[in-house]
C-alpha positions as CSV (number, residue, x, y, z in Angstrom):
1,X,7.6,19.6,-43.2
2,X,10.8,18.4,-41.3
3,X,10.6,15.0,-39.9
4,X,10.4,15.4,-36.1
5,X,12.9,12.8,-35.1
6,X,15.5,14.4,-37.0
7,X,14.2,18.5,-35.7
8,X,15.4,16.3,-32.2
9,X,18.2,15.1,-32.9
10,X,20.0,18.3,-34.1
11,X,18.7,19.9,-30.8
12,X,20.4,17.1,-29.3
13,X,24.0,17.1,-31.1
14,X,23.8,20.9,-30.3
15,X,23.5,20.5,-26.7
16,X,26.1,17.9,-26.7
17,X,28.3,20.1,-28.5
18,X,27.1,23.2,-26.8
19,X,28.1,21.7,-23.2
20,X,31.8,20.2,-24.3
21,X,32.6,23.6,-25.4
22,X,31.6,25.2,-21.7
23,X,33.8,22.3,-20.4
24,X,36.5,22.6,-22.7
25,X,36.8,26.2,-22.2
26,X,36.7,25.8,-18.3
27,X,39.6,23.5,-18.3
28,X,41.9,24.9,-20.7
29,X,40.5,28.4,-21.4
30,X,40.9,28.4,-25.1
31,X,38.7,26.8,-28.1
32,X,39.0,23.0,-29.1
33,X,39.6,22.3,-32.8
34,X,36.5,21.4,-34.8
35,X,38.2,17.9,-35.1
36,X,37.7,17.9,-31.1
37,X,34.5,18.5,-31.2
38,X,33.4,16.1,-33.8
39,X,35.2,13.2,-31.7
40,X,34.1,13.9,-28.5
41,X,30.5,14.8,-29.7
42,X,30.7,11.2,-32.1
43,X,30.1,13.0,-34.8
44,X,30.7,11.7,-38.6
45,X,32.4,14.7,-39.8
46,X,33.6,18.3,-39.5
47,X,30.9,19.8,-41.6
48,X,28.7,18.6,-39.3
49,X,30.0,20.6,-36.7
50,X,30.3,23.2,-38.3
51,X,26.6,23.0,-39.4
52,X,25.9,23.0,-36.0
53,X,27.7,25.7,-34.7
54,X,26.1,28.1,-37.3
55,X,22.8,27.2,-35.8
56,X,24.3,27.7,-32.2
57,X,25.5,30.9,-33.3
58,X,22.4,32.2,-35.1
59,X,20.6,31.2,-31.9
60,X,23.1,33.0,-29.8
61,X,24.6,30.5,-27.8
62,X,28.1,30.5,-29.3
63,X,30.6,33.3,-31.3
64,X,33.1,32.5,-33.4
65,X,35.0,34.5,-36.0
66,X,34.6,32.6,-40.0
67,X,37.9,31.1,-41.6
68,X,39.8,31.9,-38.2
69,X,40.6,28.5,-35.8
70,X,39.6,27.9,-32.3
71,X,37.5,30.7,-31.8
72,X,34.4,29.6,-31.3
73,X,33.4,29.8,-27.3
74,X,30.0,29.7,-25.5
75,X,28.7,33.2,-25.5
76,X,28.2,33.0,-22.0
77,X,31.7,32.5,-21.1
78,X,32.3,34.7,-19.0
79,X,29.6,33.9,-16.6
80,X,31.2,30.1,-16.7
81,X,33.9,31.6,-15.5
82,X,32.7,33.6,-12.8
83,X,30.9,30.9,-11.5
84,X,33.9,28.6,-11.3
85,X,36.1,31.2,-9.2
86,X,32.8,31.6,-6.5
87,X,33.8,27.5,-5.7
């Protein structure tokens, strides 16, 4: 069985890296590098992000297109967006 501490603490660098894409993608409208991510999430490396974004994705919180840069975005985005123009 998985330790529990670490089941938490992916949840947790998912969210983190979950909620910078919303806000990257509501300031500048396109997708941050995976680079980006891992240094404004504190991550150790890129394969860590993108380990993470497979889970988002299986979980259906983000899409991206494999071997193709900055396309991944929140699923939702278009809903961040609507919500930003009702301000």
């Amino acid at each position: 069985m998985a330790n529990p501490a670490f089941i938490e603490s992916g949840r947790q660098t998912r969210e983190k890296i979950f909620n910078f894409l919303c806000e990257y993608w509501k300031q500048k409208g396109y997708a941050p590098s995976y680079k980006e991510i891992q240094d404004a999430c504190g991550l150790s490396s890129v394969s860590s992000v993108f380990s993470a974004l497979k889970t988002l994705r299986r979980e259906g919180k983000v899409e991206f297109k494999d071997g193709i840069p900055r396309t991944v975005r929140p699923s939702n985005i278009m809903i961040i967006f609507a919500s930003t123009q009702e301000k």
